[in-house]
N, CA, C and O atoms as CSV, one atom per row, in Angstrom:
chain,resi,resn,atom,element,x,y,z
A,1,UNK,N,N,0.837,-1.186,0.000
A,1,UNK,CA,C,0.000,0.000,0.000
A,1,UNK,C,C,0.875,1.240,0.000
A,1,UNK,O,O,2.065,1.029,0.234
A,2,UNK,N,N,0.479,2.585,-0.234
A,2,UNK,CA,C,0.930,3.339,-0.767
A,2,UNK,C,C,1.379,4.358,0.697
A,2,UNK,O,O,0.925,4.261,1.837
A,3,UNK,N,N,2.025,4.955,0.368
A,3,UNK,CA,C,1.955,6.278,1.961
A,3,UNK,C,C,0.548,6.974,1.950
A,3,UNK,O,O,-0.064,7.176,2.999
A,4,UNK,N,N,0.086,7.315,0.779
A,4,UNK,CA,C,-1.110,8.512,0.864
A,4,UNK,C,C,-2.211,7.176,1.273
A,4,UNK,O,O,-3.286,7.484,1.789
A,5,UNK,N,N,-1.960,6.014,1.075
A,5,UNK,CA,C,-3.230,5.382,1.392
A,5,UNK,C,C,-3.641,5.614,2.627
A,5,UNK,O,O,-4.584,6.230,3.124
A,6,UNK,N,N,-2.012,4.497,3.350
A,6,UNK,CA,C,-2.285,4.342,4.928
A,6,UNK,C,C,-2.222,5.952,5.680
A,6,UNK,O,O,-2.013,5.899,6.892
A,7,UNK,N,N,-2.376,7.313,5.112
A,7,UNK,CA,C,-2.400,8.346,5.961
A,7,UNK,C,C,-3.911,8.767,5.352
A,7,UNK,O,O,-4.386,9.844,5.715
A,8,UNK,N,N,-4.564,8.020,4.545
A,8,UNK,CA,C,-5.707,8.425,4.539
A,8,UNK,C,C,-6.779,7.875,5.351
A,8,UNK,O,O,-7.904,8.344,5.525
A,9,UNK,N,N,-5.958,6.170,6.107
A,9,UNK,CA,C,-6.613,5.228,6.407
A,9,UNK,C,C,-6.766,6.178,8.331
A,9,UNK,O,O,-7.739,6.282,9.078
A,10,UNK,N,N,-5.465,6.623,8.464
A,10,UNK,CA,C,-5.182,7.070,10.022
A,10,UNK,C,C,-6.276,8.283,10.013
A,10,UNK,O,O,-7.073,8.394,10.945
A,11,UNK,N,N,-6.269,9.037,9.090
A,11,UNK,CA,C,-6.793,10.199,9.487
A,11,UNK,C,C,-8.375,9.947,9.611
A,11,UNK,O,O,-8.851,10.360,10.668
A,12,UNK,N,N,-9.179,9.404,8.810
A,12,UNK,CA,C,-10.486,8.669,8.828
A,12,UNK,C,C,-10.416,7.538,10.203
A,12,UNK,O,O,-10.983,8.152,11.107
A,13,UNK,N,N,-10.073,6.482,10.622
A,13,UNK,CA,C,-9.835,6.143,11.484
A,13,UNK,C,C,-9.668,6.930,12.948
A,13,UNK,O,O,-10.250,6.652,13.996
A,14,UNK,N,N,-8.680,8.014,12.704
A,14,UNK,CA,C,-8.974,9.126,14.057
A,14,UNK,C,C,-10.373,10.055,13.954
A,14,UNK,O,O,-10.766,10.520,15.023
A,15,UNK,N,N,-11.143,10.357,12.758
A,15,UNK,CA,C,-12.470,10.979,12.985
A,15,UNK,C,C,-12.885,10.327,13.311
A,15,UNK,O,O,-13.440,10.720,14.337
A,16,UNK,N,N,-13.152,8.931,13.067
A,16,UNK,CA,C,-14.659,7.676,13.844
A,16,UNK,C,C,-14.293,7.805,15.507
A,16,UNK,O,O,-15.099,7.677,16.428
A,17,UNK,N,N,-12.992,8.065,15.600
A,17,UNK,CA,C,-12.552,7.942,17.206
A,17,UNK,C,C,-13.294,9.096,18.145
A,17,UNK,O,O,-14.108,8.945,19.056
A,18,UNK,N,N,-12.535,10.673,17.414
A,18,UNK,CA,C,-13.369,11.514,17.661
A,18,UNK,C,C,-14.999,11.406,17.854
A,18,UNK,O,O,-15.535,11.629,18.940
A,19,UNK,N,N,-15.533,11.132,16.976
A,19,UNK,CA,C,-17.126,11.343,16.601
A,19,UNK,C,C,-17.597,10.379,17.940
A,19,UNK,O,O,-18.561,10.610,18.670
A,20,UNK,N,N,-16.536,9.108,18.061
A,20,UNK,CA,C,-17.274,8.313,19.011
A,20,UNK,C,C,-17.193,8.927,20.721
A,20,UNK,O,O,-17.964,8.724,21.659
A,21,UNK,N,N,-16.038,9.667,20.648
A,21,UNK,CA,C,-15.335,9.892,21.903
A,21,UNK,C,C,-16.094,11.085,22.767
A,21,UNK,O,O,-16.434,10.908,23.936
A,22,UNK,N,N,-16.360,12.556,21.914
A,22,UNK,CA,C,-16.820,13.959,22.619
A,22,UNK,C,C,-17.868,14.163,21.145
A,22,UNK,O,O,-17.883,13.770,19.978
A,23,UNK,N,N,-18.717,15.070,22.094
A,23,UNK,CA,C,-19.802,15.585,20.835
A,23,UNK,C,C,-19.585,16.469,19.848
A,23,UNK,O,O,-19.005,17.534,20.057
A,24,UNK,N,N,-20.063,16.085,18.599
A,24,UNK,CA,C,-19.017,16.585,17.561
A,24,UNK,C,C,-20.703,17.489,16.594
A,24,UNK,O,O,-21.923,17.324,16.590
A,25,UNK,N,N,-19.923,18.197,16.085
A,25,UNK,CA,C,-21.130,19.332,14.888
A,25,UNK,C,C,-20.834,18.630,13.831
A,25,UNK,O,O,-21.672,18.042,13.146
A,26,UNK,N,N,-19.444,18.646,13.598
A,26,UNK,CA,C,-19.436,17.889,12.104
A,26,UNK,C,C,-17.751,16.937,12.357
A,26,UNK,O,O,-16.959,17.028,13.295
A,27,UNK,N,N,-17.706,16.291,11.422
A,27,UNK,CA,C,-16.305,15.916,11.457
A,27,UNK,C,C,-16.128,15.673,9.770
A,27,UNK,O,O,-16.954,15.107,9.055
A,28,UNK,N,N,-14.990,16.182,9.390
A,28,UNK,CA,C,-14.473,15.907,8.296
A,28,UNK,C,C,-13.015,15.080,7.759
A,28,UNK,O,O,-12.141,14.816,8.585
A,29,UNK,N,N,-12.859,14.703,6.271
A,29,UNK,CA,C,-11.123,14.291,6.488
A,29,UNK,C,C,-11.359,14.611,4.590
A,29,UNK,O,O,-12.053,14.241,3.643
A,30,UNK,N,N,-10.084,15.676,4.978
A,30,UNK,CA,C,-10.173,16.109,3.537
A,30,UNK,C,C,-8.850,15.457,2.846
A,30,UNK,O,O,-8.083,14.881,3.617
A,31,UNK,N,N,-8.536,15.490,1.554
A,31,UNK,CA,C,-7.537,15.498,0.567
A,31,UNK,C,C,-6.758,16.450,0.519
A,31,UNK,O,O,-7.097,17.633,0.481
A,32,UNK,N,N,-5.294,15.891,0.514
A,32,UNK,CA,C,-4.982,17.033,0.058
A,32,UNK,C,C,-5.044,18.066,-0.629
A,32,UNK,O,O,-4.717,19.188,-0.244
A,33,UNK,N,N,-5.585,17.693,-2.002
A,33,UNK,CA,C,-5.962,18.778,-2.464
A,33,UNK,C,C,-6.997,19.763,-2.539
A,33,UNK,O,O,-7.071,20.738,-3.288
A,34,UNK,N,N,-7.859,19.328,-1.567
A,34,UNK,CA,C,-9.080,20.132,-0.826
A,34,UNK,C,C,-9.063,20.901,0.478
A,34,UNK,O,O,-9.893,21.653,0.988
A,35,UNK,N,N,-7.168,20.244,1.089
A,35,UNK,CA,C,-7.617,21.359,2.278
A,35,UNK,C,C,-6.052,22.467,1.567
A,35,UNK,O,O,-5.354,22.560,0.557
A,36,UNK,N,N,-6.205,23.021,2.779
A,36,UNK,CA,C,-5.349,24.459,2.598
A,36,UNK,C,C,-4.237,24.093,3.288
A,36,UNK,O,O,-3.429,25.001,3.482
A,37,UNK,N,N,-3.872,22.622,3.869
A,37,UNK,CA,C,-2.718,22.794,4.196
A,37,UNK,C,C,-1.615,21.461,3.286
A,37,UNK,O,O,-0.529,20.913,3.474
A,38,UNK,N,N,-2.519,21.442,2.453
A,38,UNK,CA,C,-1.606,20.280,1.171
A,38,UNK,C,C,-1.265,18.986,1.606
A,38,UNK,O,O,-0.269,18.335,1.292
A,39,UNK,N,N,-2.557,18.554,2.659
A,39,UNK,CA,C,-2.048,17.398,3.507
A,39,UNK,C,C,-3.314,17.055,4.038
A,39,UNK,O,O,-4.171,17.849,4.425
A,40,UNK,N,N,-3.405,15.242,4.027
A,40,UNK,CA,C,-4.653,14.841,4.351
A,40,UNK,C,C,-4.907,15.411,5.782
A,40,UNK,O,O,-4.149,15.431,6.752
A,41,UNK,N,N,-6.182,15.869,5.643
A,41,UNK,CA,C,-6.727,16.865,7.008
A,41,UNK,C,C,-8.377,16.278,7.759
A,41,UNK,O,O,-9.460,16.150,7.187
A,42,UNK,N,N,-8.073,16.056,8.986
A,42,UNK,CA,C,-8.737,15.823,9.621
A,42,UNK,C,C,-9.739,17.514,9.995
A,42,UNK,O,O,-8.981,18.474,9.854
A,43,UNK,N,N,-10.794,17.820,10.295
A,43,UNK,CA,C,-10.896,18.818,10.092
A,43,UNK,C,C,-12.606,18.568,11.179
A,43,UNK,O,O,-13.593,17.986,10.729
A,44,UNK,N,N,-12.523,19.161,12.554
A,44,UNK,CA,C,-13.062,18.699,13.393
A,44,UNK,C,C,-14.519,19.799,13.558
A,44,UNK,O,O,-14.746,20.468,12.549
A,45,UNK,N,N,-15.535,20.014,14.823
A,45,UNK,CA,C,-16.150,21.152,15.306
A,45,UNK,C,C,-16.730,20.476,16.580
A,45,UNK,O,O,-17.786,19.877,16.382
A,46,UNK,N,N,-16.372,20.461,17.518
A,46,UNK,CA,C,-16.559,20.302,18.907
A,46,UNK,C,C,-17.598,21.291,19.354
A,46,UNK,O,O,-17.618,22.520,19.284
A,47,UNK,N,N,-18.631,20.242,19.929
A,47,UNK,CA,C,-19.709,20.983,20.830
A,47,UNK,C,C,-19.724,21.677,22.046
A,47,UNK,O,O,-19.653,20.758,22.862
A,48,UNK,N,N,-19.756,22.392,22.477
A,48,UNK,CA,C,-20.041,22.726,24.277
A,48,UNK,C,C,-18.399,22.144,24.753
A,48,UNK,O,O,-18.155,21.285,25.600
A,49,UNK,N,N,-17.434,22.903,23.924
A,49,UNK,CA,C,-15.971,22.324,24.539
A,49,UNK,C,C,-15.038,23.417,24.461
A,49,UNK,O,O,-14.651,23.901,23.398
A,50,UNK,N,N,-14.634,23.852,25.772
A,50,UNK,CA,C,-13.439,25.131,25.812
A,50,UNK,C,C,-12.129,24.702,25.543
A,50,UNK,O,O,-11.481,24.369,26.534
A,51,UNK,N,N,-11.541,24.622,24.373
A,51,UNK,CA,C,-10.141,24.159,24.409
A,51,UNK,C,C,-9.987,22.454,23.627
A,51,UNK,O,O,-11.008,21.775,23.739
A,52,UNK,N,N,-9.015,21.910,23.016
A,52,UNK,CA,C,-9.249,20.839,22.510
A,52,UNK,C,C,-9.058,19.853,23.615
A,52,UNK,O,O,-8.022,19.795,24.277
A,53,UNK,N,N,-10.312,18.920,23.827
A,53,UNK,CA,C,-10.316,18.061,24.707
A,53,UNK,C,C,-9.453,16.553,24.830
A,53,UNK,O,O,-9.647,15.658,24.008
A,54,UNK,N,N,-8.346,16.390,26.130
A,54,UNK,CA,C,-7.699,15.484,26.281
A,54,UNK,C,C,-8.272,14.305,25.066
A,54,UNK,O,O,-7.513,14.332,24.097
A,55,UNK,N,N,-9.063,13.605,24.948
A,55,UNK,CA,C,-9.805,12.481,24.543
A,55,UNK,C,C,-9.133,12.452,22.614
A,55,UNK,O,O,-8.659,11.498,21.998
A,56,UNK,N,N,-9.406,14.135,22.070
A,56,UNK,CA,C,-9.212,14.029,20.939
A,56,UNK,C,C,-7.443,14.398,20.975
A,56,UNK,O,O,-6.753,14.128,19.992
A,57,UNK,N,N,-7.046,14.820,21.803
A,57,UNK,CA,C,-5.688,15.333,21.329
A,57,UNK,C,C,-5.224,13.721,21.653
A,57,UNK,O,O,-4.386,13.238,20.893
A,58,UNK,N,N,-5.603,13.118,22.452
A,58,UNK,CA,C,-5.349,11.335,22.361
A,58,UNK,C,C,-5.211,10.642,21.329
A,58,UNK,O,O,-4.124,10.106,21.111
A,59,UNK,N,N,-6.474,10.469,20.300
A,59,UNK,CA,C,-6.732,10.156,19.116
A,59,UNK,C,C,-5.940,10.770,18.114
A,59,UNK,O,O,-5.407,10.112,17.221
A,60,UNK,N,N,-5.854,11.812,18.204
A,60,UNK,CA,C,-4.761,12.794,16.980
A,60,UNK,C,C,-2.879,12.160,17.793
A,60,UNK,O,O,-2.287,11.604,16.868
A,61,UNK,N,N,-2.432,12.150,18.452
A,61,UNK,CA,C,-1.214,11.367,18.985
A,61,UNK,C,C,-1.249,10.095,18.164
A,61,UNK,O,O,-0.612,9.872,17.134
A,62,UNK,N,N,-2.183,9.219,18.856
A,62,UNK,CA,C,-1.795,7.924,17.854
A,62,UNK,C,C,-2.072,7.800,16.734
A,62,UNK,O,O,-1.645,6.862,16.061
A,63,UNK,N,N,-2.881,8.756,16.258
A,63,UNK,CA,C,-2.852,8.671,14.632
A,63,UNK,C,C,-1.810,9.379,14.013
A,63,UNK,O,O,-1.822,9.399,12.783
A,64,UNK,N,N,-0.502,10.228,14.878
A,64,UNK,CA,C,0.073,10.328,14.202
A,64,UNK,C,C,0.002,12.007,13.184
A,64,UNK,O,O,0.672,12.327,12.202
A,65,UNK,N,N,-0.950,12.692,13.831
A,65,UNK,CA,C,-1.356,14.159,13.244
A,65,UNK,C,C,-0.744,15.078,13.997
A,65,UNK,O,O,-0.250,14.907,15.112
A,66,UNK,N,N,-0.802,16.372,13.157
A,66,UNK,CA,C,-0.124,17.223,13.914
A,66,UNK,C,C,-1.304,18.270,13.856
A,66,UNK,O,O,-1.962,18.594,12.867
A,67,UNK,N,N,-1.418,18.739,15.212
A,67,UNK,CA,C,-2.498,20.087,15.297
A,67,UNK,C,C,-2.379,21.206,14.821
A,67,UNK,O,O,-1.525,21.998,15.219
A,68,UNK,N,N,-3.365,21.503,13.721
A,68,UNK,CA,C,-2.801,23.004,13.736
A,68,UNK,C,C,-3.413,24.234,14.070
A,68,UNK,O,O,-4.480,24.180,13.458
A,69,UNK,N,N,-3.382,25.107,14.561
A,69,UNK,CA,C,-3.975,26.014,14.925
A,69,UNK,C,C,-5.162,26.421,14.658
A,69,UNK,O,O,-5.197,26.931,13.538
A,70,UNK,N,N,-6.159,26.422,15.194
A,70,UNK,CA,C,-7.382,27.369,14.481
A,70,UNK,C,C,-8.245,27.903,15.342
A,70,UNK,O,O,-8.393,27.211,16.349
A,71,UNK,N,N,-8.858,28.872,15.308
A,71,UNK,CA,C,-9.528,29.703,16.589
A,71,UNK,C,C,-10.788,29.081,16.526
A,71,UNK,O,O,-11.251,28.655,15.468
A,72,UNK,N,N,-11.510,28.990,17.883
A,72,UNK,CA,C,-12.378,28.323,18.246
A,72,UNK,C,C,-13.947,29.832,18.053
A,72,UNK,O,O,-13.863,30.956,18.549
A,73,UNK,N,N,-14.718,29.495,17.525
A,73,UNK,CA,C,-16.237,30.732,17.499
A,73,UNK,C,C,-17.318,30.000,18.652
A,73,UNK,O,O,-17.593,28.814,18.835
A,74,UNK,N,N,-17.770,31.182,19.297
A,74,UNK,CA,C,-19.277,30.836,20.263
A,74,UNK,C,C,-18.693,29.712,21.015
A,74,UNK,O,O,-17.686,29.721,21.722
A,75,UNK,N,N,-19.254,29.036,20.826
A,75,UNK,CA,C,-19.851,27.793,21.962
A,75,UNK,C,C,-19.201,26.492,21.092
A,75,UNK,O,O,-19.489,25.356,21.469
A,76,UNK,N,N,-18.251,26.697,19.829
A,76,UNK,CA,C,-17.672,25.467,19.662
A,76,UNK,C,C,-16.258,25.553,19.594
A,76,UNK,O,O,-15.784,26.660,19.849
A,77,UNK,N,N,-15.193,24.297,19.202
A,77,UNK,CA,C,-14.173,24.522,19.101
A,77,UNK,C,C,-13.544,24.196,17.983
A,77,UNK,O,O,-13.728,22.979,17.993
A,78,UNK,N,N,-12.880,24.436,16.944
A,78,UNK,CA,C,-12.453,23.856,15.871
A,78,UNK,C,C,-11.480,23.313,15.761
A,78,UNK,O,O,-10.575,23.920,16.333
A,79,UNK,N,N,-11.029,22.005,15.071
A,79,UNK,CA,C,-10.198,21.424,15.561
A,79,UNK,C,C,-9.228,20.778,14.152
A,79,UNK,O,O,-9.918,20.055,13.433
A,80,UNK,N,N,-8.364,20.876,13.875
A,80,UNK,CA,C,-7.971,20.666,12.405
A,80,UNK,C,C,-6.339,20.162,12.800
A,80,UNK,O,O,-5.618,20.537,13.724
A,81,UNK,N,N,-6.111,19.258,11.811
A,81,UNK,CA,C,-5.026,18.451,12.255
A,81,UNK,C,C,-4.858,17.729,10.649
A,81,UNK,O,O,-5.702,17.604,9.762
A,82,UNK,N,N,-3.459,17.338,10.692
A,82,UNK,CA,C,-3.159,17.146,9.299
A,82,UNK,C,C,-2.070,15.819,9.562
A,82,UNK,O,O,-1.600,15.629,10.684
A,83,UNK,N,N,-1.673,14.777,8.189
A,83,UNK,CA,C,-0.654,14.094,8.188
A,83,UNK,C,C,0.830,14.622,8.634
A,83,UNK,O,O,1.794,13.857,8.599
């Protein structure tokens, strides 16, 4: 299997984790060539959560992602993480 496979397999694999783990608005996992950081992207929105919660920064560790910055609006948190 290819590199882009198995980092497409981790990053999908860490959203089901997420989605299962804290309450989620949406969860996404983009292509590289669909997100803005040229790298398969996990691409999160956390409900009723101040700050990214232990549980997902767990899931993003063993999958192996790196967090990247993004400001959180209202009452959710956004959460975006890449290969």
């Amino acid at each position: 299997m290819s590199c882009t496979v198995e980092e497409r397999k981790r990053v999908r694999r860490a959203a089901r984790a997420i989605q299962e783990e804290v309450p989620t608005e949406s969860v996404d996992v983009l292509a590289p060539s669909a997100s803005q950081y040229g790298a398969w992207t996990l691409d999160a929105v956390l409900r009723g959560s101040e700050g990214v919660p232990p549980e997902v920064l767990r899931e993003l560790a063993l999958a192996g992602l790196t967090l990247q910055p993004t400001p959180s609006q209202a009452e959710y948190q956004h959460v975006a993480a890449t290969t």
